[in-house]
C-alpha positions, 0 to 999 in steps of 0.5 A, spaced: 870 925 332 868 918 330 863 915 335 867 910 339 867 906 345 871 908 350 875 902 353 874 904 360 866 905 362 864 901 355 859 907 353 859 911 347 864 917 346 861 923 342 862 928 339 859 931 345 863 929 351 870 931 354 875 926 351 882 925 348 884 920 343 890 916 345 896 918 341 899 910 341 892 905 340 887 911 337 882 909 342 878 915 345 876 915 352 872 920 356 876 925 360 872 922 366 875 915 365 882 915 367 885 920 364 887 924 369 885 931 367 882 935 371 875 939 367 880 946 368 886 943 364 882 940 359 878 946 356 885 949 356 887 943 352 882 945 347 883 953 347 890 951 345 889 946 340 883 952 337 890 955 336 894 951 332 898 948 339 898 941 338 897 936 345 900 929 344 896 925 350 898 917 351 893 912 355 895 909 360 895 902 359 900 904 353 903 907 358 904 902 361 905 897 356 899 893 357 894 893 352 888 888 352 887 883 347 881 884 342 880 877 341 883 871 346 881 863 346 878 861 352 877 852 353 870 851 355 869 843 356 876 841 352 873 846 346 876 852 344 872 858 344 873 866 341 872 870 347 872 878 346 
């Protein structure tokens, strides 16, 4: 696993950890950030997929339709500034 961010707590994602990586936007999020697993489901996730069994997973914010912008412009005393 590449080290990333998780897009919900901010902190690092390792290979270490309980995480999934979105299906939709790739990012990984920690299995204690909101997705929903329960620590049970998910070592039975990982078994599964030890076997060839593959397990598509989609976060929630591209569930919903909703992704955060990675750069938006914000006006600070009539000057426009990128704000990430």
């Amino acid at each position: 696993m590449k080290t990333d961010t998780c897009p919900r707590c901010f902190r690092r994602v390792t290979a270490r950890q309980e995480a999934l990586q979105c299906d939709v936007c790739s990012l990984w999020l920690h299995r204690t950030c909101g997705s929903n697993l329960s620590q049970a489901d998910y070592r039975e996730i990982t078994r599964q997929i030890q076997f060839g069994i593959p397990f598509d997973w989609v976060c929630s914010s591209c569930k919903e339709g909703v992704r955060a912008p990675i750069m938006e412009s914000t006006r600070i005393d009539g000057v426009d500034v990128g704000v990430q």
